[in-house]
BALOBA-1460 file (C-alpha; in Angstrom, 3 decimals):
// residues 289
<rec num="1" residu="x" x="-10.741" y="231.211" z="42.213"/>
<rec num="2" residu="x" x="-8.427" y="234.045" z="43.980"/>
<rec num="3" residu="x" x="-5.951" y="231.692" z="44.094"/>
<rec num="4" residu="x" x="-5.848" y="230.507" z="40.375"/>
<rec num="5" residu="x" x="-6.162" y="233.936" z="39.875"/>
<rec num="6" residu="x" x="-3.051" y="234.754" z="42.219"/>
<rec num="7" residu="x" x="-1.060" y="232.283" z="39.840"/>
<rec num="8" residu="x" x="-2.245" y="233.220" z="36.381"/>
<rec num="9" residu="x" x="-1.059" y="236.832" z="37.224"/>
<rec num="10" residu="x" x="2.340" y="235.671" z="38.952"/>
<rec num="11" residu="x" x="3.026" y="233.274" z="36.265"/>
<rec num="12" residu="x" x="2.674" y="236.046" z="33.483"/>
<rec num="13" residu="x" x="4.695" y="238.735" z="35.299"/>
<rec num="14" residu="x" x="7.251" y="235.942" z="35.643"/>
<rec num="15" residu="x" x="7.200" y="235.545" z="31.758"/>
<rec num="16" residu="x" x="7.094" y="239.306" z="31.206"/>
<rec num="17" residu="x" x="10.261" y="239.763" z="33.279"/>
<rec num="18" residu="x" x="11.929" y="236.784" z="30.982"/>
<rec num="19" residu="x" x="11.407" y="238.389" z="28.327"/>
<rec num="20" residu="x" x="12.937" y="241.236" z="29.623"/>
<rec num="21" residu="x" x="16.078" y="239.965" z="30.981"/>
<rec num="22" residu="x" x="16.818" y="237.902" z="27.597"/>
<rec num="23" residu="x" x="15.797" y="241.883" z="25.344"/>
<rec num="24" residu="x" x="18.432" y="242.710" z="28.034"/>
<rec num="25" residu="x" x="20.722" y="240.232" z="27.469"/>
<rec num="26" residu="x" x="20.379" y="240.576" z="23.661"/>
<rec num="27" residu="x" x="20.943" y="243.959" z="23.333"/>
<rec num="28" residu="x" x="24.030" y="243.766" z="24.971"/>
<rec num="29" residu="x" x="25.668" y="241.725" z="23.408"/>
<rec num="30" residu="x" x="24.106" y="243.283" z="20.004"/>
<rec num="31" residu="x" x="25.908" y="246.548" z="21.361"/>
<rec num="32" residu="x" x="29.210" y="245.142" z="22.203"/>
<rec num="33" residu="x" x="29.834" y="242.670" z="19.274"/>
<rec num="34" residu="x" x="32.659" y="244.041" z="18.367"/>
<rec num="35" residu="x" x="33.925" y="243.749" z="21.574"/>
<rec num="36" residu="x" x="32.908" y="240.501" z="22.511"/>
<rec num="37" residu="x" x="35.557" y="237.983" z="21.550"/>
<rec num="38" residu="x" x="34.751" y="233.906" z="23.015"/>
<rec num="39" residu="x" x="37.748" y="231.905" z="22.587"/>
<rec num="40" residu="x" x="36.874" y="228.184" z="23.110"/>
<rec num="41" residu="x" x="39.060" y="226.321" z="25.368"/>
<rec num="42" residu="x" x="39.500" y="222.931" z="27.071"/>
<rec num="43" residu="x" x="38.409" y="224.599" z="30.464"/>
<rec num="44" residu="x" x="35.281" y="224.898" z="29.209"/>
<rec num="45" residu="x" x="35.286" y="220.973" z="29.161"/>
<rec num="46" residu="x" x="36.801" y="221.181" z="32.986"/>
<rec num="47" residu="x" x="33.584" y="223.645" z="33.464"/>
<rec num="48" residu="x" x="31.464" y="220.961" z="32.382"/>
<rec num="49" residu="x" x="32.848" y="217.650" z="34.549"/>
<rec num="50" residu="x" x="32.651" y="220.466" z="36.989"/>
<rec num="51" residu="x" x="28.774" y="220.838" z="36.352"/>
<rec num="52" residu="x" x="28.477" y="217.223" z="36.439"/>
<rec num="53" residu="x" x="29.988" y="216.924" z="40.062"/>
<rec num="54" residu="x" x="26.890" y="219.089" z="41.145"/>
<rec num="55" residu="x" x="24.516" y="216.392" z="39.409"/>
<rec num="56" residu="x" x="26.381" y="213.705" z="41.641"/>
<rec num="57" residu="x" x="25.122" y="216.128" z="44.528"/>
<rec num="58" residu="x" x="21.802" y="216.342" z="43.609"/>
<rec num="59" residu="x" x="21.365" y="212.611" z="43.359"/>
<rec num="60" residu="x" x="22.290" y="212.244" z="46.704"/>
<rec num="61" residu="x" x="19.779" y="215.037" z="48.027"/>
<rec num="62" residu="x" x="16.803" y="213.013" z="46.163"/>
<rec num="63" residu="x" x="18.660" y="209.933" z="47.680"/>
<rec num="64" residu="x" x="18.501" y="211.044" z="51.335"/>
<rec num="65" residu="x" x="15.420" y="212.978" z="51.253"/>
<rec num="66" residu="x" x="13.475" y="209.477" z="49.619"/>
<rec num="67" residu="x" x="15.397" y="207.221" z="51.729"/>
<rec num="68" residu="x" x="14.424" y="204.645" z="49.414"/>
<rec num="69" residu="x" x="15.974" y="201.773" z="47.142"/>
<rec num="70" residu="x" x="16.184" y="203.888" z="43.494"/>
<rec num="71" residu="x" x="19.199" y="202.956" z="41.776"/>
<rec num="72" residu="x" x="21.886" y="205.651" z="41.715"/>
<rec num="73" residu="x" x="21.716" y="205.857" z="37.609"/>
<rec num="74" residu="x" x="18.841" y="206.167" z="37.281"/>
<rec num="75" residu="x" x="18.768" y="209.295" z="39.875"/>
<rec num="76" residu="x" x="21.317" y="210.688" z="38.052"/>
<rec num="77" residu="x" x="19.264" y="210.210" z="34.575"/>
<rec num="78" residu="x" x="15.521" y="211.137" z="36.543"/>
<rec num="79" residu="x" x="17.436" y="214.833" z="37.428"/>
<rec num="80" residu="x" x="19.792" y="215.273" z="34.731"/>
<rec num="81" residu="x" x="16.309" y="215.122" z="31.812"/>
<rec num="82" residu="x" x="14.260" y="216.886" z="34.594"/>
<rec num="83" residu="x" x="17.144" y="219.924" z="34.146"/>
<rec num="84" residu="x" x="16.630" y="219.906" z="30.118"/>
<rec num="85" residu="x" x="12.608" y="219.466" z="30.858"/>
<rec num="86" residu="x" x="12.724" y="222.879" z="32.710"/>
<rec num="87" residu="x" x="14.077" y="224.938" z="29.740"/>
<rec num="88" residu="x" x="10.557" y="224.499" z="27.932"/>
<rec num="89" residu="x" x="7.644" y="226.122" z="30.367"/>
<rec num="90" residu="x" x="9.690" y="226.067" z="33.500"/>
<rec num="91" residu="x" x="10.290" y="224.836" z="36.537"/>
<rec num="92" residu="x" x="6.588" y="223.214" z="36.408"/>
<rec num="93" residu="x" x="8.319" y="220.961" z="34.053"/>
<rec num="94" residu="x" x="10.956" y="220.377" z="35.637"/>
<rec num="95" residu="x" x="9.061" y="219.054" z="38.924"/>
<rec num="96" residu="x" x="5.957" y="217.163" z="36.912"/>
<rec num="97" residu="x" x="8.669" y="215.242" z="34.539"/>
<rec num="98" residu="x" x="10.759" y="214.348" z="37.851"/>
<rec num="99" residu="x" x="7.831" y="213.336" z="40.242"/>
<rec num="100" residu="x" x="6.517" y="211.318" z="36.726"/>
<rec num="101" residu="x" x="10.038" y="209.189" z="36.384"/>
<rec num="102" residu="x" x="10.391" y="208.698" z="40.004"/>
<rec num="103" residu="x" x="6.521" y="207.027" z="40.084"/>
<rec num="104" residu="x" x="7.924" y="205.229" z="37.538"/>
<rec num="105" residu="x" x="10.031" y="203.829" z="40.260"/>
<rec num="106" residu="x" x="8.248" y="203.147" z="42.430"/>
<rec num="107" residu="x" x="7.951" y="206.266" z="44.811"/>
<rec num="108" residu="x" x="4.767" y="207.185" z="45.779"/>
<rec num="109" residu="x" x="2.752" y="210.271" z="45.552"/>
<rec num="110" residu="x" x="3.050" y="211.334" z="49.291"/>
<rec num="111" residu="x" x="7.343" y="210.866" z="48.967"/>
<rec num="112" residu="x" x="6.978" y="212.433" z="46.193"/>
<rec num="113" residu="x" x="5.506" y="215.531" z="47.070"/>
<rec num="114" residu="x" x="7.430" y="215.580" z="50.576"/>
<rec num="115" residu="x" x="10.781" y="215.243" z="48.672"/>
<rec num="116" residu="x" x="9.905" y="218.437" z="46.502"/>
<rec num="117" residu="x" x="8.714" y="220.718" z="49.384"/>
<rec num="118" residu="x" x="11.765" y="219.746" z="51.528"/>
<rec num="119" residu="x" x="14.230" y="219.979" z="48.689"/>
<rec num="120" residu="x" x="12.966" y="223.455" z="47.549"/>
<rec num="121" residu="x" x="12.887" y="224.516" z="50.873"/>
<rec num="122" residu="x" x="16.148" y="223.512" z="51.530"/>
<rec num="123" residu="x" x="17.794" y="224.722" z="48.542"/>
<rec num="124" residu="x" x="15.897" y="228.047" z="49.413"/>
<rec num="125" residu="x" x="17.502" y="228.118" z="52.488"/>
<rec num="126" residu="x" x="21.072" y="227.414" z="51.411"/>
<rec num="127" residu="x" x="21.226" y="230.027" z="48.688"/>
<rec num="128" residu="x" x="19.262" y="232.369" z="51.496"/>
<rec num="129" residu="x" x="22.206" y="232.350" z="53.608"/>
<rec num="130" residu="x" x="24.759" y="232.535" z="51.032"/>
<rec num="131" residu="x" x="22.831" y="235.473" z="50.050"/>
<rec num="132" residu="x" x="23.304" y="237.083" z="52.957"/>
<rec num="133" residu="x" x="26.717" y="236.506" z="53.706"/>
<rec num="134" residu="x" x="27.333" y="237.755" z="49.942"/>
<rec num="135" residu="x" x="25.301" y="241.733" z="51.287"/>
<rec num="136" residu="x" x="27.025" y="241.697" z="54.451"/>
<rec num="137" residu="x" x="30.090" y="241.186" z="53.290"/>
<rec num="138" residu="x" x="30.308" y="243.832" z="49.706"/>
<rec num="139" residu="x" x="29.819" y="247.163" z="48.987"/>
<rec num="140" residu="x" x="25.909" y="246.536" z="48.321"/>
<rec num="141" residu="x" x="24.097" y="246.394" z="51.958"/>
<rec num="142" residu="x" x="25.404" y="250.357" z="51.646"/>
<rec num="143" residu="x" x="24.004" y="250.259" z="48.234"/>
<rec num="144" residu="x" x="20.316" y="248.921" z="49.753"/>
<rec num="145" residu="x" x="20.973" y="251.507" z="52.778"/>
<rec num="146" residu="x" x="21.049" y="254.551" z="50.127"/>
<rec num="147" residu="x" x="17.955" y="253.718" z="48.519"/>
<rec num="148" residu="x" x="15.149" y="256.397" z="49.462"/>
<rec num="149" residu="x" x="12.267" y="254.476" z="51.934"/>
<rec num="150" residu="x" x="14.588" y="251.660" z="52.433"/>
<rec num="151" residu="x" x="13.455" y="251.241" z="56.075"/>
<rec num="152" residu="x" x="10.282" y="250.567" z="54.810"/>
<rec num="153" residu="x" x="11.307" y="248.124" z="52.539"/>
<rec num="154" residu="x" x="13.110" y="246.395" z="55.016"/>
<rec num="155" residu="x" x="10.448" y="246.218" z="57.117"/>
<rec num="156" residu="x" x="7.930" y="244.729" z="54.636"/>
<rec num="157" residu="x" x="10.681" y="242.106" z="53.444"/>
<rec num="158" residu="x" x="11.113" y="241.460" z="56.865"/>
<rec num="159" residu="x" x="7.704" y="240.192" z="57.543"/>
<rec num="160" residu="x" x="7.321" y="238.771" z="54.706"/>
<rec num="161" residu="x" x="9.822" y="236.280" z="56.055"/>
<rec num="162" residu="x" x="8.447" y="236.518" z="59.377"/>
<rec num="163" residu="x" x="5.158" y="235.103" z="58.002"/>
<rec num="164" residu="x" x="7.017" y="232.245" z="55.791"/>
<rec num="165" residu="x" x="8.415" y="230.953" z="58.760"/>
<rec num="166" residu="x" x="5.188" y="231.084" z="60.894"/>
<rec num="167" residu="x" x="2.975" y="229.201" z="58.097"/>
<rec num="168" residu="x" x="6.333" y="226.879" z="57.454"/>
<rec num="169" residu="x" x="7.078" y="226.363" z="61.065"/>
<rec num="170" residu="x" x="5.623" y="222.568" z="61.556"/>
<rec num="171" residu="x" x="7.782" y="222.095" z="57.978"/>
<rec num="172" residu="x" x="10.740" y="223.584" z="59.066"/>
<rec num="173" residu="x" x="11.140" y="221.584" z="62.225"/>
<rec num="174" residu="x" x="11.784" y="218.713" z="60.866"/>
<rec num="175" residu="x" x="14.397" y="219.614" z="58.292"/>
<rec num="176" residu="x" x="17.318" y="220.344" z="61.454"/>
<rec num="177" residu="x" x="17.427" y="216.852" z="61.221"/>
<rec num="178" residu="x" x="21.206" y="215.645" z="60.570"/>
<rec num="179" residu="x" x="20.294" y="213.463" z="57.308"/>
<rec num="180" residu="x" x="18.750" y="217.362" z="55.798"/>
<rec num="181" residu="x" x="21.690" y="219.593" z="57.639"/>
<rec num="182" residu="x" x="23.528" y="217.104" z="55.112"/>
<rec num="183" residu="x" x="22.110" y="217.769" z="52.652"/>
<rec num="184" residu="x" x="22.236" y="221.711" z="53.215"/>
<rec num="185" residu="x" x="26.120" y="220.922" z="53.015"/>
<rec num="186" residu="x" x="25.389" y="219.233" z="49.424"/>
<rec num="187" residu="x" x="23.742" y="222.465" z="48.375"/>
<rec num="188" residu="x" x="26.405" y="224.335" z="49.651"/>
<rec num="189" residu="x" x="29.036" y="222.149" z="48.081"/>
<rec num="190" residu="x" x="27.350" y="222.648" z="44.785"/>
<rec num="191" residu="x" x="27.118" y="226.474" z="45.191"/>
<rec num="192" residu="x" x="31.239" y="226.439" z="46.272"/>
<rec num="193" residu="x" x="31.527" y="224.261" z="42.980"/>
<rec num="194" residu="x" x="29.542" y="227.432" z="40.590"/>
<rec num="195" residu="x" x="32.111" y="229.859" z="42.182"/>
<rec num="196" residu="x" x="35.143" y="227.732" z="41.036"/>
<rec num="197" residu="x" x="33.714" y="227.151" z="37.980"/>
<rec num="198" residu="x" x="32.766" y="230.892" z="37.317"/>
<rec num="199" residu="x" x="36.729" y="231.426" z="38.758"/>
<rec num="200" residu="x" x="38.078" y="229.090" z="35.997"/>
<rec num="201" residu="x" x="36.236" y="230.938" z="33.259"/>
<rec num="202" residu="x" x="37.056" y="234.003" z="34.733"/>
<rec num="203" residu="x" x="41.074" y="233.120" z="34.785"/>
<rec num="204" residu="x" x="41.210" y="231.248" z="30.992"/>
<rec num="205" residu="x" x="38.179" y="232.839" z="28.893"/>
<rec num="206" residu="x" x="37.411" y="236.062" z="30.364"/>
<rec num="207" residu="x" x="40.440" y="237.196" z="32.044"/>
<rec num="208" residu="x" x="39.065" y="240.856" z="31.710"/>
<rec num="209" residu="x" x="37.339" y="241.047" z="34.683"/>
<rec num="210" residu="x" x="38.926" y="241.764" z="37.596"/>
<rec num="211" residu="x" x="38.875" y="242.376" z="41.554"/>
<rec num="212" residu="x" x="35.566" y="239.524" z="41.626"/>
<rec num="213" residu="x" x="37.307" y="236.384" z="43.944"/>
<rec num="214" residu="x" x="35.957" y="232.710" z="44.311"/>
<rec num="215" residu="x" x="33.997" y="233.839" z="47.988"/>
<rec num="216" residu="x" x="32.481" y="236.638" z="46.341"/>
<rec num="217" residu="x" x="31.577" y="234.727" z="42.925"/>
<rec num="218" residu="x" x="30.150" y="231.802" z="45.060"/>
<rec num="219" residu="x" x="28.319" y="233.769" z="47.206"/>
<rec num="220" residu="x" x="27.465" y="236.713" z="44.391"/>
<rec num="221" residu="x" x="26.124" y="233.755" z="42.380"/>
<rec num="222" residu="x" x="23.863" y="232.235" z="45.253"/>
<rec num="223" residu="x" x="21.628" y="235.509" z="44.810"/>
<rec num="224" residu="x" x="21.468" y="235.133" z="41.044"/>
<rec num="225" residu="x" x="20.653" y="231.429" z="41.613"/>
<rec num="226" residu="x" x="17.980" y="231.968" z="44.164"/>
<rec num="227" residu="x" x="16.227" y="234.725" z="41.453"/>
<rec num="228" residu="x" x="15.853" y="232.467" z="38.496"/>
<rec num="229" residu="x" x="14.793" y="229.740" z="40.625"/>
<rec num="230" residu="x" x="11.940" y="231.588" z="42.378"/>
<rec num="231" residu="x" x="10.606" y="233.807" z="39.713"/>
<rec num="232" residu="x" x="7.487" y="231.774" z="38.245"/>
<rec num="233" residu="x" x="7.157" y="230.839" z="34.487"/>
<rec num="234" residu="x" x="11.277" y="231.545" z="33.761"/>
<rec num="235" residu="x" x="12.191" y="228.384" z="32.103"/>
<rec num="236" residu="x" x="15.159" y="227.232" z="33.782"/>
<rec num="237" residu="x" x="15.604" y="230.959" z="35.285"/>
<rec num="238" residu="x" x="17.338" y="231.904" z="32.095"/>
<rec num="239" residu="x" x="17.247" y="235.698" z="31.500"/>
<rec num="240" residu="x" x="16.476" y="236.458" z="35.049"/>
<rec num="241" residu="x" x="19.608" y="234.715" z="36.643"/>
<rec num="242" residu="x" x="21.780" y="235.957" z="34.133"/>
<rec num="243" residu="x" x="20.412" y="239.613" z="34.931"/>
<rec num="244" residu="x" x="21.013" y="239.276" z="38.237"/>
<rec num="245" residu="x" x="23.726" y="237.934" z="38.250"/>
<rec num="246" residu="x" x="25.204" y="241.213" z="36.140"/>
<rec num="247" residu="x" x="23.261" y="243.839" z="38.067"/>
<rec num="248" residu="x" x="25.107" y="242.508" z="41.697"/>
<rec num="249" residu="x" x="28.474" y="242.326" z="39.875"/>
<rec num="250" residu="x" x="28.439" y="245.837" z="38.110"/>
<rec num="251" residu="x" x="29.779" y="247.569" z="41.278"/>
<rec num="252" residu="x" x="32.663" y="245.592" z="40.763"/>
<rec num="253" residu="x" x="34.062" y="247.788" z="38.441"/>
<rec num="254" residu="x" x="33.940" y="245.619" z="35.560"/>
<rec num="255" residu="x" x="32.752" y="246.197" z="31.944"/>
<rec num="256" residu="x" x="28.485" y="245.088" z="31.152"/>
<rec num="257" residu="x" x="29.430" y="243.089" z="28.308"/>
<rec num="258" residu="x" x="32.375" y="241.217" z="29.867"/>
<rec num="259" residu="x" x="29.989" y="240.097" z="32.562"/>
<rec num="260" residu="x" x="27.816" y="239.155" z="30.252"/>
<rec num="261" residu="x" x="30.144" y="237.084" z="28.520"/>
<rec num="262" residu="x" x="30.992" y="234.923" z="31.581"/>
<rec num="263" residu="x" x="27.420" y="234.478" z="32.759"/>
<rec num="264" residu="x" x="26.765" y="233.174" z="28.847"/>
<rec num="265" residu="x" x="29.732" y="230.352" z="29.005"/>
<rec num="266" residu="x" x="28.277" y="229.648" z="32.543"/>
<rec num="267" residu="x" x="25.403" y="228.765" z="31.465"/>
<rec num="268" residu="x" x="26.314" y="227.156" z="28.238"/>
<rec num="269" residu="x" x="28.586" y="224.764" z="30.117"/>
<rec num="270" residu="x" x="25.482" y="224.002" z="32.708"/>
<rec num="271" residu="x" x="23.811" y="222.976" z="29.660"/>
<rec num="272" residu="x" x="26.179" y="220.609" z="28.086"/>
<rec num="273" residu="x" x="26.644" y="218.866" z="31.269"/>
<rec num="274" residu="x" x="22.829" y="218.213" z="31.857"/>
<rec num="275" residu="x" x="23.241" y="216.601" z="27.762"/>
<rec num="276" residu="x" x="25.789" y="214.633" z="29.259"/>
<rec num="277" residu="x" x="24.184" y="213.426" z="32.060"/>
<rec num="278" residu="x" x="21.639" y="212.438" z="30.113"/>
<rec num="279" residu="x" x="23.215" y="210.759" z="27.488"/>
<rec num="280" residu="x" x="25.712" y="208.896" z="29.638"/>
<rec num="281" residu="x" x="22.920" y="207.568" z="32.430"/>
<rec num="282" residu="x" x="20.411" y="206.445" z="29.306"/>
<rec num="283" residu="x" x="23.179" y="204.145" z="27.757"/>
<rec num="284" residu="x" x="24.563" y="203.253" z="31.417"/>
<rec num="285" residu="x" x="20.582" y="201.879" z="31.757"/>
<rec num="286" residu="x" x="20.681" y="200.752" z="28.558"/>
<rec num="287" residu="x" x="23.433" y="198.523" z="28.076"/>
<rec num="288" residu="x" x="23.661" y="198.017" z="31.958"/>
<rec num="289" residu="x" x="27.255" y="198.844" z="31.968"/>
């Protein structure tokens, strides 16, 4: 009962801050729309085969973490309609619609279960470390340093993760195998790939912004990632990643609304690739092409 309780009240702060981040979102651009000017251009098309590289990536995670005979389409269609299922209650969806069309397969409940808690996990890890290279390296670790009580902050963040790995210890183990360092490389391949992206729309759509490189938007983006993935009940993390993503970037020197902009054609390109995906694996299947 504590525990459903636990999640109930998790789940609805998680929708409460959605809501939140989108008012945000909203009334930013609502405030700037006369400064605001999107330009359509065919790099948001290079954006988008871009985005599609990344689903190559993930079939190959679900791939190696399975280790088991699923045809390489229909990976790529299983994730690519799991990605559009998450934009309606979350990443519930998103897991449930995936573990559905893989049984569908013919993977069973335990490899199905084992390849979402070592593909979160891993993923978690990945964007964890990015994330820390990203506060090491920029102005914001002195940021975190200035905040009044931040020793005690650190301290109870600090054992938080203390205690993650002590109840995740017999999980972690196994996941310094080579076939999972591999895929740690995927995940970082596919976070290297959302910095050049965010570069390219940064260079041809937004060229406003300034002083923000391809290290600091891959790594910048990692945290942002990482936010809208964890926060329960955000469908698809949109609102809070976008947020995020805006908050760590303001020190930059940049204007709100132009960072806005560029987190908006981000994400719009994300979702015309998962379409795409889609679309192009169901009539791959289809016609058997």
């Amino acid at each position: 009962m504590n525990r459903l309780i636990l999640k109930k009240t998790a789940t609805i702060l998680g929708n409460v801050f959605t809501l939140a981040a989108v008012f945000y979102l909203l009334a930013t651009f609502f405030e700037n729309t006369n400064k605001i000017k999107i330009e359509f251009s065919s790099v948001l098309l290079l954006a988008v085969v871009l985005f599609c590289i990344t689903h190559l990536f993930q079939a190959s995670i679900i791939q190696i973490i399975l280790n088991q005979k699923v045809g390489w389409a229909a990976l790529l269609r299983i994730n690519s309609a799991a990605q559009l299922y998450k934009y309606v209650p979350g990443n519930v969806a998103h897991f449930f619609m995936r573990w559905l069309n893989l049984k569908k397969s013919g993977v069973g409940i335990r490899d199905n279960a084992r390849l979402i808690l070592h593909e979160t996990l891993l993923l978690v890890i990945t964007y964890m470390l990015f994330g820390l290279v990203f506060f090491t390296t920029t102005g914001w670790l002195n940021a975190l340093f200035s905040v009044p009580g931040y020793q005690v902050i650190a301290a109870v963040a600090l054992a938080c993760v203390l205690a993650g790995v002590w109840f995740l210890r017999k999980k972690i183990a196994p996941l310094l195998h080579a076939k999972y360092l591999y895929v740690i490389f995927l995940y970082s391949l596919s976070a290297l790939l959302f910095g050049l992206i965010l570069c390219i729309l940064n260079a041809y759509m937004v060229p406003e912004i300034t002083g923000i490189g391809f290290c600091t938007y891959a790594l910048g983006f990692a945290v942002s990632y990482l936010a809208g993935f964890v926060v329960p009940g955000s469908p698809g993390g949109i609102g809070i990643r976008e947020v995020v993503f805006i908050e760590i970037f303001r020190h930059s020197g940049n204007e709100l609304y132009h960072l806005t902009q560029i987190i908006v054609l981000f994400r719009l390109a994300g979702i015309v690739a998962e379409l795409c995906m889609y679309c192009l694996t169901n009539i791959f299947l289809k016609h058997k092409l």
